[in-house]
C-alpha positions, 0 to 999 in steps of 0.5 A: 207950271206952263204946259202942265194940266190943272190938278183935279182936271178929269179927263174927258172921253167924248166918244164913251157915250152921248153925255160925254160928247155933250160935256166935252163939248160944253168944256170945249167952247167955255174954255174957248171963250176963256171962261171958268166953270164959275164964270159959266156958272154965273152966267147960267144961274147954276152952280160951278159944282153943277157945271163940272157934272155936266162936263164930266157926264156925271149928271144929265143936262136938264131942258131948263139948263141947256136953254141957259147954256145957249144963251151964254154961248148966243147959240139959240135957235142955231143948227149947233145949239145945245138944246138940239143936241139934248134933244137928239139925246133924250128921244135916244131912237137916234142912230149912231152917227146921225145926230153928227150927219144932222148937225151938217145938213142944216149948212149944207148946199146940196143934199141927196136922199134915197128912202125906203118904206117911208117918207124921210123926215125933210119931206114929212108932215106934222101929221105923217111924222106924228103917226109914226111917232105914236106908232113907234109908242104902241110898239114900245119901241119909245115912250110918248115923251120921246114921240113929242121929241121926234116929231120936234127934232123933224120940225127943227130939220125942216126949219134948219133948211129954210134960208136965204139960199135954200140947199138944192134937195134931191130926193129919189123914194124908193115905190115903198115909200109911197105904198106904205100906208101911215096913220088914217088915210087922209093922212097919207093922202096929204103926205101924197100931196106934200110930195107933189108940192115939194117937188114944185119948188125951183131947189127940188128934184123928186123921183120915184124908183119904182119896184120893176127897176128891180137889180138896176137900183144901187141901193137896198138901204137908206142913203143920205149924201151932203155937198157942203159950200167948199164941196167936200162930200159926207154921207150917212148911211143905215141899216136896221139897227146901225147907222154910220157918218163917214165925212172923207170925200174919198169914201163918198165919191163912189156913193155919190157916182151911184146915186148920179146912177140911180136917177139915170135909171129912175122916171123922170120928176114929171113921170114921178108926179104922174105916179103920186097923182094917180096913187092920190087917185086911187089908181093902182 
């Protein structure tokens, strides 16, 4: 029987569908530890039967059994760990590709971002980030629940990157960002504020592309760029409805080469200050 499939194995289909890619996963790393669906079943309190749902994305994963699953695995708390993915799963306003580019930025060493009309999610406060969740909330485009669950998945982010070796994050805001007023003013103002703490910090570079750059800017839609410690290149870029995660270097040398142009083009860090300064101000 040596190189034969067991009987009744179903064959998985990771890409079909977030589940999928849950379940096999989960296949993945017991098969990896050498464990049975039994096995994996004892460890968690839950049944082989139900194990073999989830594996098979024939049933969702509930809070209460992903939790049980990352103690099994010793994957609580971490970047990887089963209960973030579940959560990029319920709140489902994710975009195709950026649970994956996510799951790399918390290992990053260098991260580069450029925003449009609003403030991205590593430089948002509790209170920005809530705002707009409920704004999401009003218009229907998700339920409170999952609100709560965004507004986490942010904090989370934010967590991932405060290591013993901090990332360098650089970030250029396009001038929309800041002149997008977001929940009550003493919310934007604070979210100002938090722009001119972040970039104080000694890992940080923040700059402001102002409107009147007008063609000498690159980009017209939102662009993330992640250097991992062996420097090889991954970016995540979205439109409205699309997001795409491209991990060849190749593909992400030219992003990269535009981004090191846009900051030639934009005003400096301190020029960048100035600009929320005044703004904070209420200077036009």
């Amino acid at each position: 029987m040596d190189g034969e499939r067991p009987l009744n194995r179903k064959e998985l289909h990771p890409d079909s569908s977030p589940l999928a890619a849950f379940g096999a996963r989960l296949r993945s790393l017991r098969e990896g530890r050498g464990w049975t669906q039994e096995d994996l079943a004892e460890r968690t309190g839950y049944s082989s039967v139900h194990v073999s749902a989830i594996e098979t994305a024939r049933k969702p994963p509930t809070l209460r059994l992903v939790r049980s699953i990352d103690r099994a695995f010793g994957t609580e708390g971490t970047t990887d760990s089963f209960e973030r993915e579940w959560r990029e799963i319920r709140h489902g306003s994710l975009l195709v590709g950026f649970p994956e580019y996510v799951g790399h930025e918390g290992r990053a060493a260098e991260i580069r971002l450029y925003e449009v009309g609003v403030i991205p999610g590593l430089l948002q406060t509790p209170e920005y980030a809530t705002a707009l969740a409920e704004g999401a909330v009003k218009r229907g485009a998700i339920t409170a629940e999952q609100a709560q669950e965004r507004v986490a998945f942010v904090a989370e982010r934010q967590a991932a990157l405060v290591r013993t070796s901090p990332p360098l994050v650089f970030v250029v805001l396009d001038e929309s960002c800041l002149r997008r007023p977001v929940g009550e003013p003493a919310i934007t103002n604070a979210q100002l504020e938090q722009l001119i703490e972040f970039a104080g910090r000694p890992n940080t570079v923040l700059q402001v592309a102002p409107f009147d750059m007008g063609t000498r800017r690159p980009f017209d839609l939102p662009l993330y760029i992640l250097t991992m410690s062996d420097r090889s290149l991954m970016s995540y870029a979205e439109s409205a409805q699309r997001g795409h995660f491209e991990r060849d270097s190749t593909s992400v040398v030219p992003l990269l080469t535009a981004y090191h142009q846009l900051q030639a083009e934009a005003p400096s860090q301190a020029q960048s200050v100035a600009m929320i300064s005044q703004l904070l101000k209420g200077t036009p």
